[in-house]
C-alpha positions as CSV (number, residue, x, y, z in Angstrom):
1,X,31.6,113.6,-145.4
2,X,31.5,112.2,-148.8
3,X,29.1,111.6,-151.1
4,X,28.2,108.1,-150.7
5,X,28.2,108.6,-146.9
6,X,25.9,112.0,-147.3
7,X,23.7,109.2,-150.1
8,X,23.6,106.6,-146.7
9,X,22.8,108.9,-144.3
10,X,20.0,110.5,-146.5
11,X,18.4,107.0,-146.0
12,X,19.0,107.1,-142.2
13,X,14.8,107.1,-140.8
14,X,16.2,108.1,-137.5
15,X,14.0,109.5,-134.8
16,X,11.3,110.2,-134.6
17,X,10.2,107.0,-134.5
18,X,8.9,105.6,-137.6
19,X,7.2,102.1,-137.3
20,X,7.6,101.5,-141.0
21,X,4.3,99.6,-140.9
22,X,1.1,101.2,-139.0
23,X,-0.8,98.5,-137.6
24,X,-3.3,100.4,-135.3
25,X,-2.6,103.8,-135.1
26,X,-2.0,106.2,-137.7
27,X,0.4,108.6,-135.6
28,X,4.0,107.1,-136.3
29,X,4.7,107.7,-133.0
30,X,1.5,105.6,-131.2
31,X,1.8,102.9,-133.0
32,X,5.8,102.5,-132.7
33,X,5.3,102.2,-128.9
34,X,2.2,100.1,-129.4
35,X,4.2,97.8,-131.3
36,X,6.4,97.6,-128.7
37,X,4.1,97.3,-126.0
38,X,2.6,94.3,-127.6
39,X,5.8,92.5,-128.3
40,X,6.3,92.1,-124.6
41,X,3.6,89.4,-124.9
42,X,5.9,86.7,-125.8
43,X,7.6,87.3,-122.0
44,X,4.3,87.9,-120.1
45,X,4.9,91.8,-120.3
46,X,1.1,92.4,-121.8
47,X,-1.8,90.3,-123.5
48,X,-3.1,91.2,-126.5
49,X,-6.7,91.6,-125.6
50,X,-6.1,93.8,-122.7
51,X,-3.8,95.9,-125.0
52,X,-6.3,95.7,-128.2
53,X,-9.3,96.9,-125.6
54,X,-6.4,99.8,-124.2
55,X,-6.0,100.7,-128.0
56,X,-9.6,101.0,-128.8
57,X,-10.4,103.3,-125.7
58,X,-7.6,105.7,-127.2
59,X,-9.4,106.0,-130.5
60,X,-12.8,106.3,-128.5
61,X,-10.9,108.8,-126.6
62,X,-10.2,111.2,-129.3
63,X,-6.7,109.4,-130.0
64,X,-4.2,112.2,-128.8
65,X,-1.6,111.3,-125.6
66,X,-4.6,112.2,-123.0
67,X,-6.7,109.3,-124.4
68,X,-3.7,107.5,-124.2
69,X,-2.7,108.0,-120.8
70,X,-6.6,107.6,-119.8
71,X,-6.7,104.3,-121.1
72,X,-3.5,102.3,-120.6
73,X,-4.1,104.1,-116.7
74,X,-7.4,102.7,-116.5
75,X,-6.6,99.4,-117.7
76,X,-3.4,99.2,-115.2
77,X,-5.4,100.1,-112.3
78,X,-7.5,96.7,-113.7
79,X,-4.9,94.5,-113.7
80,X,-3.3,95.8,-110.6
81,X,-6.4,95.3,-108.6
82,X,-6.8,91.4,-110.2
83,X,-3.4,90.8,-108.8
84,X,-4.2,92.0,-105.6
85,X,-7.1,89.6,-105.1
86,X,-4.9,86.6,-106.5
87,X,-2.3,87.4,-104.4
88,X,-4.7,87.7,-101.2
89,X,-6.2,84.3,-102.3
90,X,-3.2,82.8,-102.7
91,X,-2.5,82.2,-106.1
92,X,1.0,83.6,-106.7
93,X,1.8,83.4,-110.4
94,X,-1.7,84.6,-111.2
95,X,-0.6,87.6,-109.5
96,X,2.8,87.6,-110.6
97,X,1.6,87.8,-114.1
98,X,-1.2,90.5,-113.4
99,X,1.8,92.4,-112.0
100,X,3.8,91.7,-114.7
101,X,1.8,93.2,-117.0
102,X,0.3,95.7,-115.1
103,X,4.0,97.5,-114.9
104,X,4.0,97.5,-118.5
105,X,0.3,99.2,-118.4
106,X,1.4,102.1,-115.8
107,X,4.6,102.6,-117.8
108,X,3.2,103.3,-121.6
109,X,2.0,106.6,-120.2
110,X,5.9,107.7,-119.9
111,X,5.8,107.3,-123.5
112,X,4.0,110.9,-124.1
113,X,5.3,112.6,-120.9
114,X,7.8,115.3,-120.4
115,X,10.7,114.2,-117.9
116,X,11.5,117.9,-118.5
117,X,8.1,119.2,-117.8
118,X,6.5,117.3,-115.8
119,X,9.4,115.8,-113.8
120,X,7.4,115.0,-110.8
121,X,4.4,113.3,-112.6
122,X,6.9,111.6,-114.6
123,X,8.5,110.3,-111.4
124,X,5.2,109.4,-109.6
125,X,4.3,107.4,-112.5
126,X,7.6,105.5,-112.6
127,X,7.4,104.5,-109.4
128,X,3.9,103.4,-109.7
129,X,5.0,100.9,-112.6
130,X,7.8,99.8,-110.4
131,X,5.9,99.2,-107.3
132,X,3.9,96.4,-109.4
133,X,7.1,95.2,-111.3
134,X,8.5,94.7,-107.6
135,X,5.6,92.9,-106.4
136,X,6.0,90.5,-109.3
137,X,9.6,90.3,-108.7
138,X,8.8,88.6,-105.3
139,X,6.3,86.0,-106.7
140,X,9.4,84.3,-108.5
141,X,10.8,81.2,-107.7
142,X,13.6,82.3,-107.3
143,X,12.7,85.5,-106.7
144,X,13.9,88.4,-108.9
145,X,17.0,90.1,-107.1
146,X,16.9,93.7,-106.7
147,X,20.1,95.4,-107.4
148,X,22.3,98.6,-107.0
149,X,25.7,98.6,-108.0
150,X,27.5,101.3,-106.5
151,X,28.9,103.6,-109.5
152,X,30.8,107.0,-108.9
153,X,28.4,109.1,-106.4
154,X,25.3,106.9,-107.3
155,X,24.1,103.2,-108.0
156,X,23.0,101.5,-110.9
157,X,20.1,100.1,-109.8
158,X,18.7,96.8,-111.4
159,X,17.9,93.1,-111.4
160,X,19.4,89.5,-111.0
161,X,17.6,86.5,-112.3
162,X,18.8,83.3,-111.4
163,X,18.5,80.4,-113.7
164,X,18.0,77.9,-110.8
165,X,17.7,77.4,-107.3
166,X,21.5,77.6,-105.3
167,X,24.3,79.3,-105.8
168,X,26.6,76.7,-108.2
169,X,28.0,79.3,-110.9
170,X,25.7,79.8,-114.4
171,X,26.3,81.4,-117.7
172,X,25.1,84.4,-117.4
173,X,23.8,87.3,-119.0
174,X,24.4,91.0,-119.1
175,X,21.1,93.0,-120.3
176,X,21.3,96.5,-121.4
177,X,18.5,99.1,-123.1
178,X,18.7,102.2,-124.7
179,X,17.7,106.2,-124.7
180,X,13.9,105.0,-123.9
181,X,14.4,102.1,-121.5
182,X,14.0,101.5,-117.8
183,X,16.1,98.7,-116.2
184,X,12.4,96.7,-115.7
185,X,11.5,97.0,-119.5
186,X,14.2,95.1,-120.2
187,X,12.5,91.8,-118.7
188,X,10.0,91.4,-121.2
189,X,12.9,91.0,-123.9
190,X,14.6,88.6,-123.2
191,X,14.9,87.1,-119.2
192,X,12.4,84.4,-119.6
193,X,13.8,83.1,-122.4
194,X,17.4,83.6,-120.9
195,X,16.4,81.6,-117.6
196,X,14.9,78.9,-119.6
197,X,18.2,77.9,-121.4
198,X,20.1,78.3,-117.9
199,X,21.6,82.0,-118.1
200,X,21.3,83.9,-115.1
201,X,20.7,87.5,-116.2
202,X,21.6,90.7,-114.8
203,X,19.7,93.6,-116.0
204,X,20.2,97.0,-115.0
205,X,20.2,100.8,-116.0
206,X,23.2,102.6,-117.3
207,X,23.9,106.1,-116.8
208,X,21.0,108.2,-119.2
209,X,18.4,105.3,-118.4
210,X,16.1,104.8,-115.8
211,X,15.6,107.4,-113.7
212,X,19.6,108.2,-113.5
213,X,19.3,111.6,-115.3
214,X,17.4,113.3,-112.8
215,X,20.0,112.2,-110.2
216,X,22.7,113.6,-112.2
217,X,23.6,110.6,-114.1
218,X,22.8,111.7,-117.8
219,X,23.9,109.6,-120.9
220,X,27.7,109.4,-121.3
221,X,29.7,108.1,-124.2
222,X,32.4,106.2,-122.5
223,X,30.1,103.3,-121.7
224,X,33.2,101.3,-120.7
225,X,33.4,102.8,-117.5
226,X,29.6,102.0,-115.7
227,X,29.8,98.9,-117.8
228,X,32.8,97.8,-116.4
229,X,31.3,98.4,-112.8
230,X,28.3,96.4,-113.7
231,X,31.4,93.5,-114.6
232,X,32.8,93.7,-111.4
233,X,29.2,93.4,-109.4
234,X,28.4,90.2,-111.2
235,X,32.1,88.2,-110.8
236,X,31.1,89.1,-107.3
237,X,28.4,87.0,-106.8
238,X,29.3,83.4,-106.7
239,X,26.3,82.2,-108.8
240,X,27.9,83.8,-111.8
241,X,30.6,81.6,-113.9
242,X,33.4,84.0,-114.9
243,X,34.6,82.2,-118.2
244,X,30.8,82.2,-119.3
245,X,29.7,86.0,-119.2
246,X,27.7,87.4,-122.6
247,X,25.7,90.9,-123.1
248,X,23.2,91.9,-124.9
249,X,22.1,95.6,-125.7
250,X,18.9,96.6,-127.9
251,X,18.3,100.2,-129.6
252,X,20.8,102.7,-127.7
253,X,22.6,100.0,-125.9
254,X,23.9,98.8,-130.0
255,X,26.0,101.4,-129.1
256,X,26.8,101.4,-125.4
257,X,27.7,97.9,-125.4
258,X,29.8,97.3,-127.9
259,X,31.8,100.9,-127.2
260,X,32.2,99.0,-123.3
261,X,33.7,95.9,-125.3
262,X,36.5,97.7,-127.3
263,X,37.7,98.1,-123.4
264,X,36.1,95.4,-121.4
265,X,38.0,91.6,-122.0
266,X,35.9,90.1,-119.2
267,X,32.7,89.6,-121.9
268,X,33.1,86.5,-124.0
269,X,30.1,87.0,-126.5
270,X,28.1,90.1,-127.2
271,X,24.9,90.2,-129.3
272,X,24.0,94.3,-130.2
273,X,20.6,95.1,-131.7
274,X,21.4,96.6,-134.0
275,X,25.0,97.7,-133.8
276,X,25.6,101.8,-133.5
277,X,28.9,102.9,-134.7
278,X,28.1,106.4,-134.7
279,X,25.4,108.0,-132.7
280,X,24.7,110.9,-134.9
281,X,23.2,108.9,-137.4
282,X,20.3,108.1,-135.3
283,X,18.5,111.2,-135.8
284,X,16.5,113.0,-138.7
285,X,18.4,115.4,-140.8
286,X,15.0,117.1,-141.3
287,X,13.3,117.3,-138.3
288,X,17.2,118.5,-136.9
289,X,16.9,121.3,-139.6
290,X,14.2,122.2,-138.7
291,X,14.8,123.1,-135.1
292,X,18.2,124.7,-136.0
293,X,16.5,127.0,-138.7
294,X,13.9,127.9,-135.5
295,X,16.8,129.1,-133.6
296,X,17.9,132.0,-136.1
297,X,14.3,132.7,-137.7
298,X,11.5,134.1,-136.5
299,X,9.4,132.6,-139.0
300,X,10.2,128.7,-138.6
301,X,10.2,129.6,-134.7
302,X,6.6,130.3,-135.5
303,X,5.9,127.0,-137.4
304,X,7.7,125.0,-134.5
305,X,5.4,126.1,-132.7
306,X,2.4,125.1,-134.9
307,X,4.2,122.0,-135.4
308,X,4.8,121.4,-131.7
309,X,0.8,122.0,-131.5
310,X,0.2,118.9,-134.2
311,X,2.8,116.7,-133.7
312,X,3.0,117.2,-129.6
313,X,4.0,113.2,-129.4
314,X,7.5,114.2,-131.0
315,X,8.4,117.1,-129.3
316,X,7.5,114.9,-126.3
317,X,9.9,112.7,-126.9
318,X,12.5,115.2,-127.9
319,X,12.2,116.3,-124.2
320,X,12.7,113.2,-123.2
321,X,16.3,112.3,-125.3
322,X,17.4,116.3,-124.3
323,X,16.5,114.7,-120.4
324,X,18.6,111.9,-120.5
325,X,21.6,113.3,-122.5
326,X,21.2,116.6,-120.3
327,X,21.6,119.2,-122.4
328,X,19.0,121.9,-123.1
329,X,17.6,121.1,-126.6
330,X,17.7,118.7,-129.6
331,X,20.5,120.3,-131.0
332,X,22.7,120.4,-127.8
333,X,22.1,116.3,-127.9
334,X,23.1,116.3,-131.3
335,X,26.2,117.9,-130.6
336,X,27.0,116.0,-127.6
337,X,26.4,112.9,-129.7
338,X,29.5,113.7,-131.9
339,X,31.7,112.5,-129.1
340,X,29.2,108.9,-129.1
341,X,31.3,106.8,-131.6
342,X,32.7,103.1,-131.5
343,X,36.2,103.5,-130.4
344,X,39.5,102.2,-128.4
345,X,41.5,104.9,-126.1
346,X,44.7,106.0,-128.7
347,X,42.7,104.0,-131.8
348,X,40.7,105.6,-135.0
349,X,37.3,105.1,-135.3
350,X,35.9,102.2,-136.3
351,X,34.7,101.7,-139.6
């Protein structure tokens, strides 16, 4: 590596995740995701007074991830229960939108909770958030199609959203997250604007996202090949236009996407936020030296340990990125991640 690049990479933020600007919370780490949470407003994904209240109950709380999980649980169960009783009186986009954003409510405790852990909680809770993202899906018009595109052993399972009523081929849009993204997250991006400007989009999780690691689908650098499955699904369908295909990947998917495009000609535009060329500059240097100098020293075993006592939100999420890479700690995934760069088959890397 040479200097300059060592100087760049020095200024690299990586994870954990570092808002830049604390609006509500003070840990990094809360107020990243509550950021995130309350961007999803613009779609219908939350409202900013339920999520204000939610954010006020965590300070009340005591302000660690069981406060967390107590409120944005309590306020779910809320807005589940209000979508019930419009769906019973018949008001279907009330309860579409209670559903809506009640998926986003039963999801933020995910956030703080070990897949590796607590795989089972972390599974019952997913589904949970589903269920209500399903509900809405139905309340549609059209309604949201539920997908699963076969892929190797498995499916990628997923979403279709149809810009209009019939089947005359659309633009359409291929949606793809990252290493912290379920296929349903992915509606509050982007769909209802998409929709509105006559895309179709199809939205789905990749191997590493979603659920797909604990059914033996972890993260894998050659995106090409699930991506080029998820291709073939939707110049299957007869809704789709085959000359008018774009994708769009956010965080993670900066890389996954545009790695799938140096092999897949079927795409003729591609947005990535941002772009990825090389995986291993998304994480820290110091928070990575700091669990490599743990494996060979008693001592900075010992302040892990403290540290993993203070800063339990991070090594949460660490759990969660050695999860869905599957490997067996943060220095496995950053070893795996060498292999995560932007290139052809037979071609350097790009630069």
């Amino acid at each position: 590596m040479t200097e300059t690049e060592n100087t760049s990479r020095s200024k690299v933020e990586g994870i954990p995740r570092n808002p830049r600007i604390n609006y509500t919370f003070e840990k990094e780490e809360f107020d990243f995701f509550f950021q995130w949470i309350a961007g999803s407003q613009t779609n219908g994904g939350s409202e900013v007074g339920e999520i204000l209240y939610a954010a006020d109950q965590v300070k009340k709380g005591g302000g660690d991830e069981e406060a967390w999980t107590a409120a944005w649980d309590e306020l779910a169960q809320r807005v589940e229960a209000r979508g019930d009783r419009s769906l019973e009186g018949g008001h279907d986009v009330s309860a579409r939108e209670s559903y809506l954003r009640a998926y986003t409510y039963y999801r933020a405790p995910l956030l703080f909770i070990s897949p590796l852990d607590e795989i089972e909680e972390y599974r019952a809770r997913y589904r949970k958030a589903r269920t209500c993202f399903q509900q809405a899906a139905k309340l549609f018009s059209p309604p949201l199609d539920r997908v699963e595109i076969p892929f190797e052993d498995g499916c990628l399972p997923g979403y279709f959203a149809k810009a209009g009523s019939g089947d005359n081929p659309r633009k359409t849009l291929l949606m793809f997250g990252g290493g912290d993204t379920f296929a349903e997250d992915l509606y509050a991006y982007i769909v209802p604007a998409a929709t509105k400007r006559g895309y179709n989009v199809l939205f789905v999780d990749l191997p590493g996202q979603g659920l797909l690691p604990a059914e033996g689908m972890p993260m894998r650098p050659d995106s090409e090949v699930p991506f080029s499955s998820v291709v073939d699904y939707a110049l299957s369908r007869s809704d789709v236009d085959p000359d008018q295909l774009a994708a769009y990947g956010i965080s993670g998917g900066g890389y996954l996407l545009p790695r799938a495009l140096t092999v897949e000609d079927r795409v003729q535009a591609c947005v990535a936020c941002s772009l990825i060329l090389d995986m291993t500059m998304v994480w820290n240097d110091d928070y990575v030296d700091l669990h490599r100098k743990a494996e060979n020293s008693l001592i900075w075993k010992g302040i892990k340990r403290f540290m993993a006592l203070r800063h339990a939100p991070y090594f949460t999420m660490v759990d969660t990125y050695n999860w869905r890479w599957g490997t067996d700690n943060i220095l496995d995934t950053v070893e795996a991640s060498q292999e995560y760069t932007l290139v052809r088959p037979n071609l350097p890397v790009l630069s």
